[in-house]
C-alpha positions as CSV (number, residue, x, y, z in Angstrom):
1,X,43.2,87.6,103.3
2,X,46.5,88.3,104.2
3,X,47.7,88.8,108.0
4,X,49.3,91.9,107.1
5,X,48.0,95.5,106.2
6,X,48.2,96.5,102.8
7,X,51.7,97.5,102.2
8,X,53.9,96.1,105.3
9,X,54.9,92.9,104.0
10,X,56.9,94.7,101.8
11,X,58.3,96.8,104.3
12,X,58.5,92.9,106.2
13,X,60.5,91.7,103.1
14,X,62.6,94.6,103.5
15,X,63.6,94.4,106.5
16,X,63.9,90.0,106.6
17,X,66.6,91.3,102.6
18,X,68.7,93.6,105.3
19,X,69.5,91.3,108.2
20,X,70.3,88.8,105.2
21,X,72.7,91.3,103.6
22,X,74.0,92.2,107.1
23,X,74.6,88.6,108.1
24,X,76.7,88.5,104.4
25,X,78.5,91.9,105.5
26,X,79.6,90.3,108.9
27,X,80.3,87.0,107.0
28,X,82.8,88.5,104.7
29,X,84.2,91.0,107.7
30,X,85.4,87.8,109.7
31,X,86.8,86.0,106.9
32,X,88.8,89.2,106.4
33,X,89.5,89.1,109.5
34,X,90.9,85.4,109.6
35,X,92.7,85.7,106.5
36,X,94.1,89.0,107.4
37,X,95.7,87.0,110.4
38,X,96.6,83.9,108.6
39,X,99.0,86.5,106.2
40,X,100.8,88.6,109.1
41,X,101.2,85.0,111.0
42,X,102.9,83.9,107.5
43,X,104.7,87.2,106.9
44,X,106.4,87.3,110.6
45,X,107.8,84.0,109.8
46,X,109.5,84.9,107.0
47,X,110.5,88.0,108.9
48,X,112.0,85.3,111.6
49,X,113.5,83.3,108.9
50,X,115.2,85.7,107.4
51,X,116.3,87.5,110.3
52,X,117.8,84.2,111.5
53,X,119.3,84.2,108.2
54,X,121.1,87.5,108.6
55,X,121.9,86.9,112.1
56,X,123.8,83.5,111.0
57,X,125.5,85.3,108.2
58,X,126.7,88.0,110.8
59,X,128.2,85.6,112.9
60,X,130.3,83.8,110.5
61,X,131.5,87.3,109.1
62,X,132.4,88.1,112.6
63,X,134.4,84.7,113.6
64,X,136.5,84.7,110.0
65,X,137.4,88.7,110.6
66,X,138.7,87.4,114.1
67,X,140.3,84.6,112.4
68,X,141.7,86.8,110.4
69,X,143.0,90.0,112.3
70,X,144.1,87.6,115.1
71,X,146.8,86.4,113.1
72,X,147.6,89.9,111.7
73,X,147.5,91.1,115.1
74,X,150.2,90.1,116.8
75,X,152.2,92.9,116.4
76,X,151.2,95.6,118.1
77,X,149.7,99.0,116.8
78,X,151.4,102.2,117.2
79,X,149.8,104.5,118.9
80,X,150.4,108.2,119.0
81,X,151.1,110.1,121.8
């Protein structure tokens, strides 16, 4: 004879197929969660990379135009009155 009543251990089984589907669900959540943050980790250093990028390409514009309007500006510019 079994130790349960007629009918609860399928309500037992039930219950023991949810908190296994549960412990899946929270399984898969932090995974998510951990892969979520391994991609922004990975897309903010390509942000920084390419922001150094600019940044460096900014700075040499900006040294040859005063290489080059130093030169030019010698004379100086009228100004009106």
């Amino acid at each position: 004879m079994s130790e349960y009543a007629p009918g609860t251990f399928q309500f037992a089984e039930r219950i023991m197929d949810m908190n296994v589907m549960e412990a899946r669900r929270g399984a898969e959540a932090q995974r998510l969660r951990r892969r979520a943050r391994a991609d922004r980790a990975s897309g903010q250093r390509l942000h920084f990379r390419t922001l150094a990028w600019l940044g460096q390409r900014l700075t040499n514009w900006g040294v040859r135009l005063q290489e080059r309007y130093s030169t030019e500006g010698s004379s100086p510019v009228p100004q009106s009155a």
